[in-house]
PDB file of N, CA, C, O and CB in Angstrom:
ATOM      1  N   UNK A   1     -22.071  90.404 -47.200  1.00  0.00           N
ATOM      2  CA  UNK A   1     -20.785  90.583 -47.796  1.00  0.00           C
ATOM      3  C   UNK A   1     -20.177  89.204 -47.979  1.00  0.00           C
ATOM      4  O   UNK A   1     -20.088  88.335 -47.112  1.00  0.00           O
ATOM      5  CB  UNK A   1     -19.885  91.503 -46.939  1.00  0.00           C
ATOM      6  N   UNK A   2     -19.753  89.134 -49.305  1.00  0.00           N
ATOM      7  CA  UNK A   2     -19.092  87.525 -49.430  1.00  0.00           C
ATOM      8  C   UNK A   2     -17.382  88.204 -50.079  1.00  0.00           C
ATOM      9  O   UNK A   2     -17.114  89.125 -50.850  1.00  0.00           O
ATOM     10  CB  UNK A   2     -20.298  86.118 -51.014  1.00  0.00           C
ATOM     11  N   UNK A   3     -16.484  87.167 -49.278  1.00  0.00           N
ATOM     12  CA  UNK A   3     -15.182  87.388 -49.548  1.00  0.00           C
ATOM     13  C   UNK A   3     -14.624  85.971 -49.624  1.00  0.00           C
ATOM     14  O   UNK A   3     -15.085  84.842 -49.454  1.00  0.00           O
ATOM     15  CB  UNK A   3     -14.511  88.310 -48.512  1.00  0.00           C
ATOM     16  N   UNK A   4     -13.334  86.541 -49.978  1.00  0.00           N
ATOM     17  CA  UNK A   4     -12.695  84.710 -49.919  1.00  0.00           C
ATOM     18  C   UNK A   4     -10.851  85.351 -49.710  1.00  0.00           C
ATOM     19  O   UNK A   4     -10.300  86.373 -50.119  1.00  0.00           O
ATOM     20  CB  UNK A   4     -13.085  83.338 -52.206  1.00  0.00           C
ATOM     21  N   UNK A   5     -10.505  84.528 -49.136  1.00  0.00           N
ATOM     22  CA  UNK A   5      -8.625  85.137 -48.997  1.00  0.00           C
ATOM     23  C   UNK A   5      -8.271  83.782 -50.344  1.00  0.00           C
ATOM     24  O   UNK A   5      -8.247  82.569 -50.133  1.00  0.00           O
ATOM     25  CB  UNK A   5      -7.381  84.710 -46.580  1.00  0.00           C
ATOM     26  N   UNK A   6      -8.076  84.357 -51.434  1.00  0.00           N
ATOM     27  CA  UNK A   6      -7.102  83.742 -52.562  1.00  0.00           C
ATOM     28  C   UNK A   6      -5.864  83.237 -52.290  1.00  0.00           C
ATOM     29  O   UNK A   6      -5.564  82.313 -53.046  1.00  0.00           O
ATOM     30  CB  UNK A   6      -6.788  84.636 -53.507  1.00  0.00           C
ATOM     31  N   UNK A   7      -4.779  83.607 -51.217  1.00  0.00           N
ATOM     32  CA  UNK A   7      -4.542  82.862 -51.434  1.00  0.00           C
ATOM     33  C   UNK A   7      -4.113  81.557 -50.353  1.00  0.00           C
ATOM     34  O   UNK A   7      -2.995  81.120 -50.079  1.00  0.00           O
ATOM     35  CB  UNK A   7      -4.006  83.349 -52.147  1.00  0.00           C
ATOM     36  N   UNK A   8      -5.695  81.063 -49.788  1.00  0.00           N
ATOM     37  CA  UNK A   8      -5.755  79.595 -49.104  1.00  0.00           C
ATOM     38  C   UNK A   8      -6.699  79.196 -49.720  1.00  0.00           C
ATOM     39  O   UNK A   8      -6.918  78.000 -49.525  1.00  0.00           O
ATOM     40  CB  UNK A   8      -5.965  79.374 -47.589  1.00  0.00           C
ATOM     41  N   UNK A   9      -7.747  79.963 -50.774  1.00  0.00           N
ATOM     42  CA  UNK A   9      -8.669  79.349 -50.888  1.00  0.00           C
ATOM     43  C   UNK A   9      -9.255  79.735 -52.240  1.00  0.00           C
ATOM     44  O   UNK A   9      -9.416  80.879 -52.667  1.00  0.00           O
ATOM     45  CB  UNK A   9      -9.386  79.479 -49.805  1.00  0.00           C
ATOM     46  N   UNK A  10      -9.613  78.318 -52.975  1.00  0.00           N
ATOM     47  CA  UNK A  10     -10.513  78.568 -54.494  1.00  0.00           C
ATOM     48  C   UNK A  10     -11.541  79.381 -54.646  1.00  0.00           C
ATOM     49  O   UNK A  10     -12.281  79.648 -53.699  1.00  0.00           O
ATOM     50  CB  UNK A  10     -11.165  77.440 -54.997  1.00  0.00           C
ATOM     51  N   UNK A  11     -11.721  79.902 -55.931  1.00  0.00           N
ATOM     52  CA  UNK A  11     -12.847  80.631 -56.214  1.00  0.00           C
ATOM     53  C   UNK A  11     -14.236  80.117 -55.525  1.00  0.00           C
ATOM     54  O   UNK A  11     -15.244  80.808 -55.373  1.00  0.00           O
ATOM     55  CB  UNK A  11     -12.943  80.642 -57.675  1.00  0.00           C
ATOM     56  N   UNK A  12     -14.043  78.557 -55.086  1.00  0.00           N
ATOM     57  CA  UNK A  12     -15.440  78.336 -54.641  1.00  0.00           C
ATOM     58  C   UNK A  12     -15.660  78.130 -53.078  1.00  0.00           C
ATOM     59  O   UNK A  12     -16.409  77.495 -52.335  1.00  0.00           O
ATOM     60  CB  UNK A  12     -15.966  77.105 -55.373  1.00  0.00           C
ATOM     61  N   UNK A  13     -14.579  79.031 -52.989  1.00  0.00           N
ATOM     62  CA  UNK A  13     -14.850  78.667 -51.174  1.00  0.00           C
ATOM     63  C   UNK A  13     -15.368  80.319 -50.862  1.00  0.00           C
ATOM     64  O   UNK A  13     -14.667  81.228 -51.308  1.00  0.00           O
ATOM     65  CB  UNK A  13     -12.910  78.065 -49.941  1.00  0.00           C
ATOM     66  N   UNK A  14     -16.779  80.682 -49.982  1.00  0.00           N
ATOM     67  CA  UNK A  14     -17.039  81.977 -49.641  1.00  0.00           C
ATOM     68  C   UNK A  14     -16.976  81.962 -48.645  1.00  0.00           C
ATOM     69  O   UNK A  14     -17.145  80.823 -48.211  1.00  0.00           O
ATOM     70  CB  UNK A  14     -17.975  82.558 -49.940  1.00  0.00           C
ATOM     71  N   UNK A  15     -16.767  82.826 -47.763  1.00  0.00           N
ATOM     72  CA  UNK A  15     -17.022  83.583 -46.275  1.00  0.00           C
ATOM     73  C   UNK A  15     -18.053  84.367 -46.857  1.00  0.00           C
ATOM     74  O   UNK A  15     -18.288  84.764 -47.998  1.00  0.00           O
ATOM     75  CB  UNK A  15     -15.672  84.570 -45.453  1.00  0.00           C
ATOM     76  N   UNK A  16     -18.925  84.545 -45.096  1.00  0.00           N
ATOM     77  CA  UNK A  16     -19.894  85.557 -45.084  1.00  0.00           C
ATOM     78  C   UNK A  16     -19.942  86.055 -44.447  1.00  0.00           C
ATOM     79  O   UNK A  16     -20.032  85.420 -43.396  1.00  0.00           O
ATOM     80  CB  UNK A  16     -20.790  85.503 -45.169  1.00  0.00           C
ATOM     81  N   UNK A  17     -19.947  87.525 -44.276  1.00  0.00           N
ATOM     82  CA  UNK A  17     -19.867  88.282 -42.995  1.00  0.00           C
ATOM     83  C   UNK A  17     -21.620  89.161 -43.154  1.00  0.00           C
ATOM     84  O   UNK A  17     -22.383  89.053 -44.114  1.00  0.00           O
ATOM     85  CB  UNK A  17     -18.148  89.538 -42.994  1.00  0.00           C
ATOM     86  N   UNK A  18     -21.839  89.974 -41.899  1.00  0.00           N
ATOM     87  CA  UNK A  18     -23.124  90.343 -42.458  1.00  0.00           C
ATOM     88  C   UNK A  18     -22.528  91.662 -41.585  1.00  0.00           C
ATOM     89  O   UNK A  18     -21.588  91.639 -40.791  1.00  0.00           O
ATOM     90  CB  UNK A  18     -24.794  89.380 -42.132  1.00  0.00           C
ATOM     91  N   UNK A  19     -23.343  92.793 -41.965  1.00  0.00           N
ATOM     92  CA  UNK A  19     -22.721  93.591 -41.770  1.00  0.00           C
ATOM     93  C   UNK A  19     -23.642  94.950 -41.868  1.00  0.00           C
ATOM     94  O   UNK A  19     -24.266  95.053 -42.925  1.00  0.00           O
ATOM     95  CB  UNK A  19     -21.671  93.378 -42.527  1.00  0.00           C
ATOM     96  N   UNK A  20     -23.777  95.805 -41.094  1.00  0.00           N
ATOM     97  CA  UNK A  20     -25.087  96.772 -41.069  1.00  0.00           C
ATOM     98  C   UNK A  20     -24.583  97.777 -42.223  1.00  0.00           C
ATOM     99  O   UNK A  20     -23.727  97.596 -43.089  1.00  0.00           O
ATOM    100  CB  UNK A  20     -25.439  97.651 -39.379  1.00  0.00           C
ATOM    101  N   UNK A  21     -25.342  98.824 -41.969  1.00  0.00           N
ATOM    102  CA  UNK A  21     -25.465  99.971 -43.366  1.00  0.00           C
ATOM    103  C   UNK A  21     -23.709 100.866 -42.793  1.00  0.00           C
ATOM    104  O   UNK A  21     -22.597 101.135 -43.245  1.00  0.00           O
ATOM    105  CB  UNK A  21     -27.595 101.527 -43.230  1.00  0.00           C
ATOM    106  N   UNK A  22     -24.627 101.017 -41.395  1.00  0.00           N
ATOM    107  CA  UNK A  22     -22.850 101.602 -41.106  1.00  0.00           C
ATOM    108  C   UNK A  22     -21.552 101.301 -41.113  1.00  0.00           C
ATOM    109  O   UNK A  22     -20.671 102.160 -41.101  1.00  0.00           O
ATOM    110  CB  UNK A  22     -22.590 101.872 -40.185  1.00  0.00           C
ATOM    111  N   UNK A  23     -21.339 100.011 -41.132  1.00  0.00           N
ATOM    112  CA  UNK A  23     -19.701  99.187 -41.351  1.00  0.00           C
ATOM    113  C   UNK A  23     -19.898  98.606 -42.702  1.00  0.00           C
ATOM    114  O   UNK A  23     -18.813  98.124 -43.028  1.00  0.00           O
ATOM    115  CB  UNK A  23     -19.241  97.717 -40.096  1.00  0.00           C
ATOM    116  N   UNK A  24     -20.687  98.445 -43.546  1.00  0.00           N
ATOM    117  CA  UNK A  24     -20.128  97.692 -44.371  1.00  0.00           C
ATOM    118  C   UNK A  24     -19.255  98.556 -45.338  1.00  0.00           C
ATOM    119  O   UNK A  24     -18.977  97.946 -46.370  1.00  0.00           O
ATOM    120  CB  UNK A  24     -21.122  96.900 -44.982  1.00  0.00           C
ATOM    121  N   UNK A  25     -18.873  99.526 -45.280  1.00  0.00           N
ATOM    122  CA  UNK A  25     -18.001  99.960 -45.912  1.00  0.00           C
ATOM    123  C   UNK A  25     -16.763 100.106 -45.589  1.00  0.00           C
ATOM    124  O   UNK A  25     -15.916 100.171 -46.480  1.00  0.00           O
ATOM    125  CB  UNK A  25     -18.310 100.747 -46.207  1.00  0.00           C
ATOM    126  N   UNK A  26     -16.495 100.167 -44.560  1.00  0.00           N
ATOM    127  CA  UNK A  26     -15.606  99.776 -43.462  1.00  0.00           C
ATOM    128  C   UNK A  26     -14.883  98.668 -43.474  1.00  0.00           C
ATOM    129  O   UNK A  26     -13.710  98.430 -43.185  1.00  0.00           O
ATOM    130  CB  UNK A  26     -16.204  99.685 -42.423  1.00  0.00           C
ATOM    131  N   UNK A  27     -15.914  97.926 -43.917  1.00  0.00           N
ATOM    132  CA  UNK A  27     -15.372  96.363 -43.801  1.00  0.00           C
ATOM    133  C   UNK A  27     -15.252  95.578 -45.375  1.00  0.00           C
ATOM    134  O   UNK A  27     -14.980  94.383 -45.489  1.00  0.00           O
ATOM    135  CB  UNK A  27     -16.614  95.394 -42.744  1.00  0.00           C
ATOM    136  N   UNK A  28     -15.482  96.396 -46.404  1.00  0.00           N
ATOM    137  CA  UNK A  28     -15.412  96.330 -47.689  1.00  0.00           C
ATOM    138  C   UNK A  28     -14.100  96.648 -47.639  1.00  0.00           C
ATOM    139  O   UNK A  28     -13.198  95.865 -47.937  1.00  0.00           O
ATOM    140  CB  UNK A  28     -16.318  97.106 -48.510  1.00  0.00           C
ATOM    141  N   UNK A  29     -13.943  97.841 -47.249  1.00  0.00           N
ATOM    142  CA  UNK A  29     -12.240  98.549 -47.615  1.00  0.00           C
ATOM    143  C   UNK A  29     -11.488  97.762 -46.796  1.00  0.00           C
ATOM    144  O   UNK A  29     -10.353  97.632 -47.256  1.00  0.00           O
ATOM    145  CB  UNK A  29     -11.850 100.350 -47.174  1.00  0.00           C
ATOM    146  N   UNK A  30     -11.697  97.058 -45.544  1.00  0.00           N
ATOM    147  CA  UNK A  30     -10.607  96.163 -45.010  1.00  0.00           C
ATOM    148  C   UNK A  30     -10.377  95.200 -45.954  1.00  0.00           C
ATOM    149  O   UNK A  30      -9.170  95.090 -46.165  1.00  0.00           O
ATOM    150  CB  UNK A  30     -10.903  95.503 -43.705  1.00  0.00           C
ATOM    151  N   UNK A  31     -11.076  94.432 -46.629  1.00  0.00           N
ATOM    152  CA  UNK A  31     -11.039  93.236 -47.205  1.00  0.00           C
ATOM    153  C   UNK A  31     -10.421  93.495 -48.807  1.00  0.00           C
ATOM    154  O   UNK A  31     -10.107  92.522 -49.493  1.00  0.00           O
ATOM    155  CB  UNK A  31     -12.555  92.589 -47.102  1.00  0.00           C
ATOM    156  N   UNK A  32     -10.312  94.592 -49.210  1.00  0.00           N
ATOM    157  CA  UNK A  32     -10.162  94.825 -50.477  1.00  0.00           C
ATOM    158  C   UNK A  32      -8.727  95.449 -50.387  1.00  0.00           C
ATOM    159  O   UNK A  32      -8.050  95.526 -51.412  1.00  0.00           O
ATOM    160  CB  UNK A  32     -11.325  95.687 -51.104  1.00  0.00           C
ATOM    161  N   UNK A  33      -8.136  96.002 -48.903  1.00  0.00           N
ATOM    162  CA  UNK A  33      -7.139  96.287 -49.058  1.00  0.00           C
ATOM    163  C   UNK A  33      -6.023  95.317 -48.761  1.00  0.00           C
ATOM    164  O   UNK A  33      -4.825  95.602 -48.774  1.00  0.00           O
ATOM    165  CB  UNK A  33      -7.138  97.247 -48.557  1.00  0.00           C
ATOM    166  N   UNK A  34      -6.419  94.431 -48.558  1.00  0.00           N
ATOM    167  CA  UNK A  34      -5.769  92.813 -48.325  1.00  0.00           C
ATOM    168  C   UNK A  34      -5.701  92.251 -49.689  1.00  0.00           C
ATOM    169  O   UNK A  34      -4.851  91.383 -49.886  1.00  0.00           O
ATOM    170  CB  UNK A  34      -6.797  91.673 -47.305  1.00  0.00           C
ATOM    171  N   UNK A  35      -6.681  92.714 -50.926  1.00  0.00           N
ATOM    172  CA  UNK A  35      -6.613  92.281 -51.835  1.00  0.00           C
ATOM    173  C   UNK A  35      -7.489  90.945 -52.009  1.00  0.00           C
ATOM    174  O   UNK A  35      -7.275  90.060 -52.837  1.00  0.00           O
ATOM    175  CB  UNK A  35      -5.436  92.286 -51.984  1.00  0.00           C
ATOM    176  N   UNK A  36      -8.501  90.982 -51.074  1.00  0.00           N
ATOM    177  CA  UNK A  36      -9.533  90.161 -50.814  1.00  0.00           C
ATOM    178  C   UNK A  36     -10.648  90.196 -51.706  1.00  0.00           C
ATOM    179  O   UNK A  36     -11.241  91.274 -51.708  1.00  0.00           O
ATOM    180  CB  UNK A  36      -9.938  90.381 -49.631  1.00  0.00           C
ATOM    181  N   UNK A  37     -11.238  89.027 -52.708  1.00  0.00           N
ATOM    182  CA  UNK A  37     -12.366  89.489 -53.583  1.00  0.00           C
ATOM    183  C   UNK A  37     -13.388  89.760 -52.599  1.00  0.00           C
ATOM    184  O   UNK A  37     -13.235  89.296 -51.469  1.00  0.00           O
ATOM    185  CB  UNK A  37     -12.858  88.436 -54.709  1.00  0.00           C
ATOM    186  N   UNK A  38     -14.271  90.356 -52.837  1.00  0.00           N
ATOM    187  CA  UNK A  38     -15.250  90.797 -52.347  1.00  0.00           C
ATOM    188  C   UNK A  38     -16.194  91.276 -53.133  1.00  0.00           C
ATOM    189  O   UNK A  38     -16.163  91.917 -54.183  1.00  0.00           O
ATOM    190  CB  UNK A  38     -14.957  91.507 -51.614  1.00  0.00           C
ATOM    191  N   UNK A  39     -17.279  90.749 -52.273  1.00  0.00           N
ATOM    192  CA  UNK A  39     -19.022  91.177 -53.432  1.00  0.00           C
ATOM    193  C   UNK A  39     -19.770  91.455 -52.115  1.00  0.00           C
ATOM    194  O   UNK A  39     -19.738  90.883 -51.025  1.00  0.00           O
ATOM    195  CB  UNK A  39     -20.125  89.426 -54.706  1.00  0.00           C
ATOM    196  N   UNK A  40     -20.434  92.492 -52.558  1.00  0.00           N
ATOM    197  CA  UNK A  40     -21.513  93.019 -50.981  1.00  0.00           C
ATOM    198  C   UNK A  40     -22.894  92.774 -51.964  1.00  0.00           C
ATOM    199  O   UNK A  40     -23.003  93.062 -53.156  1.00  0.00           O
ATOM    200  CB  UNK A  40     -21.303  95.339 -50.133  1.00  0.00           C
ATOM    201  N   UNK A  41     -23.985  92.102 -51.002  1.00  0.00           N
ATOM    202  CA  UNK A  41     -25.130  91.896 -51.950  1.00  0.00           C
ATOM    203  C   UNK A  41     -26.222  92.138 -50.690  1.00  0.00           C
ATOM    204  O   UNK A  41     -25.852  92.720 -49.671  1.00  0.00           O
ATOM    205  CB  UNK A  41     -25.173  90.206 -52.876  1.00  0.00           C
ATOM    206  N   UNK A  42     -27.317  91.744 -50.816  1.00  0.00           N
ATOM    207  CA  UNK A  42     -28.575  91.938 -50.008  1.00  0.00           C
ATOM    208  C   UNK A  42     -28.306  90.799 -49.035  1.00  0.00           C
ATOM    209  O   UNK A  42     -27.469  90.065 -49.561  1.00  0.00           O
ATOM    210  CB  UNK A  42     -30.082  91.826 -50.879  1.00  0.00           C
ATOM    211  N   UNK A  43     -28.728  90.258 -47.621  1.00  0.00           N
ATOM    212  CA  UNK A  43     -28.678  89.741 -46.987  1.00  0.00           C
ATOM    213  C   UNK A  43     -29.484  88.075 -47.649  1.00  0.00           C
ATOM    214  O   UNK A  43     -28.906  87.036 -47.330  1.00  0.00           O
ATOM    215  CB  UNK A  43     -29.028  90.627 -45.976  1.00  0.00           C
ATOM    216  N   UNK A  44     -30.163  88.023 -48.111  1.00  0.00           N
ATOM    217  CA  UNK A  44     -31.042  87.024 -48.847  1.00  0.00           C
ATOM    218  C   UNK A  44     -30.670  86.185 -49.941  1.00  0.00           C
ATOM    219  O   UNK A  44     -31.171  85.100 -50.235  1.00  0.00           O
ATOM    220  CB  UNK A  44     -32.021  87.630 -49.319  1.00  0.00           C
ATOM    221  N   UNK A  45     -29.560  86.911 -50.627  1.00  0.00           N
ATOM    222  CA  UNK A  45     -28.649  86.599 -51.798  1.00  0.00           C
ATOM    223  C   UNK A  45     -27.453  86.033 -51.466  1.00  0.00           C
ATOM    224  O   UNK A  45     -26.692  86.366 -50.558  1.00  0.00           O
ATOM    225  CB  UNK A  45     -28.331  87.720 -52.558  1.00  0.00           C
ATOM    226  N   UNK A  46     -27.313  84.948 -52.453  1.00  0.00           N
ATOM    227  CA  UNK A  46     -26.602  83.787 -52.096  1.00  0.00           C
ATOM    228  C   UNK A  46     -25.390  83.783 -53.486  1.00  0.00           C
ATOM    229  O   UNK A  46     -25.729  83.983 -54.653  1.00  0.00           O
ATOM    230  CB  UNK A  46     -27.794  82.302 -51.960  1.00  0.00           C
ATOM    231  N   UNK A  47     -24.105  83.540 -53.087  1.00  0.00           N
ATOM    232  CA  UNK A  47     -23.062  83.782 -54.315  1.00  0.00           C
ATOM    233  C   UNK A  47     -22.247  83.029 -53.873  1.00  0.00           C
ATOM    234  O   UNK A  47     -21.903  83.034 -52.691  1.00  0.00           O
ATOM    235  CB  UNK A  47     -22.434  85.179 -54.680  1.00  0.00           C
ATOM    236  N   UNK A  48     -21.754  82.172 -54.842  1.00  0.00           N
ATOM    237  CA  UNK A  48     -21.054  80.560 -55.149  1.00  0.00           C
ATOM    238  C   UNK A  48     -19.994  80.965 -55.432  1.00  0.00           C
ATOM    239  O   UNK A  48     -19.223  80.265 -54.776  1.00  0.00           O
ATOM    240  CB  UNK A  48     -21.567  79.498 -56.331  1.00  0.00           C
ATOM    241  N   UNK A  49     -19.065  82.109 -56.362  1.00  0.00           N
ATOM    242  CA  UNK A  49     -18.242  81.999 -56.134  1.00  0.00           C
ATOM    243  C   UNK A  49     -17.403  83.840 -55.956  1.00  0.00           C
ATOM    244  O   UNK A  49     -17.806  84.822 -56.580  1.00  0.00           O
ATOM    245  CB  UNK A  49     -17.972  80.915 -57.039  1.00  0.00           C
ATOM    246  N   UNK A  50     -16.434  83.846 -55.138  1.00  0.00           N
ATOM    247  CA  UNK A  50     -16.296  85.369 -55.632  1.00  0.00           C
ATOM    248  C   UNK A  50     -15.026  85.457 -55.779  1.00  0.00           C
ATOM    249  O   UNK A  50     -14.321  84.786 -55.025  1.00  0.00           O
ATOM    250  CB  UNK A  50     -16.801  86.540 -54.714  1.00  0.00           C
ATOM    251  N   UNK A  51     -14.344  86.401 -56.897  1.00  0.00           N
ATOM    252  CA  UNK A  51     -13.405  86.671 -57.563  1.00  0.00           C
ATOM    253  C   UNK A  51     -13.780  85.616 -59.413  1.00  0.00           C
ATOM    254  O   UNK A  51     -14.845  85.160 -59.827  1.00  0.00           O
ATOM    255  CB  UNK A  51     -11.967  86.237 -56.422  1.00  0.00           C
ATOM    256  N   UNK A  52     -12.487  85.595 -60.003  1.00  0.00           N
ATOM    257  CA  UNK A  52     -12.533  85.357 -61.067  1.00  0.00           C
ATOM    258  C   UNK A  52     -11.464  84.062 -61.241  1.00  0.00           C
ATOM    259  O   UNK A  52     -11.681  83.119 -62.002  1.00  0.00           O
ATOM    260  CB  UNK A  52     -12.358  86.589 -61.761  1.00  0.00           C
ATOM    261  N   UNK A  53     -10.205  84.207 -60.345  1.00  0.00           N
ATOM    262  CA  UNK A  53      -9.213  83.485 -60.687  1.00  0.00           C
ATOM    263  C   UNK A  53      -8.701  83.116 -59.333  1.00  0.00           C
ATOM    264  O   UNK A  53      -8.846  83.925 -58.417  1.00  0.00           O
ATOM    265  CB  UNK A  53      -8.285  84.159 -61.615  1.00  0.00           C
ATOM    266  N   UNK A  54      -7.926  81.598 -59.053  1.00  0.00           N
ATOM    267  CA  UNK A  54      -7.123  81.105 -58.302  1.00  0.00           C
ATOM    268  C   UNK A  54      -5.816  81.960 -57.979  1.00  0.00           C
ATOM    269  O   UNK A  54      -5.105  82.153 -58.965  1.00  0.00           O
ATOM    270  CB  UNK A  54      -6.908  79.941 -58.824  1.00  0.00           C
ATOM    271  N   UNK A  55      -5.336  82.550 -56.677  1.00  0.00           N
ATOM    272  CA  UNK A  55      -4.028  82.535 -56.838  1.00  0.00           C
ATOM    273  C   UNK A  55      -3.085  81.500 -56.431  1.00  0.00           C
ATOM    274  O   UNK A  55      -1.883  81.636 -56.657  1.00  0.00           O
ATOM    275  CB  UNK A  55      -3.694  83.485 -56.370  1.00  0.00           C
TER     276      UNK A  55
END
């Protein structure tokens, strides 16, 4: 799972959390209800930036 809090930090800054089959949804909806971009991908996969825009 890659997130970023917008607003301390640019589109090119990621966090990574890792996260099993059972929480990551859990932990998708925490982050999204903060208004947190968020992208959930395979553990192996690597993403530079997430969201679209600066706030």
């Amino acid at each position: 799972m890659h997130w970023r809090n917008p607003k301390i930090h640019g589109i090119d800054r990621v966090k990574v959390w890792s996260a099993c089959d059972e929480h990551v949804d859990f932990l998708r909806e925490f982050l999204e209800a903060r208004d947190f971009p968020v992208v959930v991908t395979g553990v192996s996969e690597v993403v530079e930036q997430v969201g679209t825009e600066a706030r």
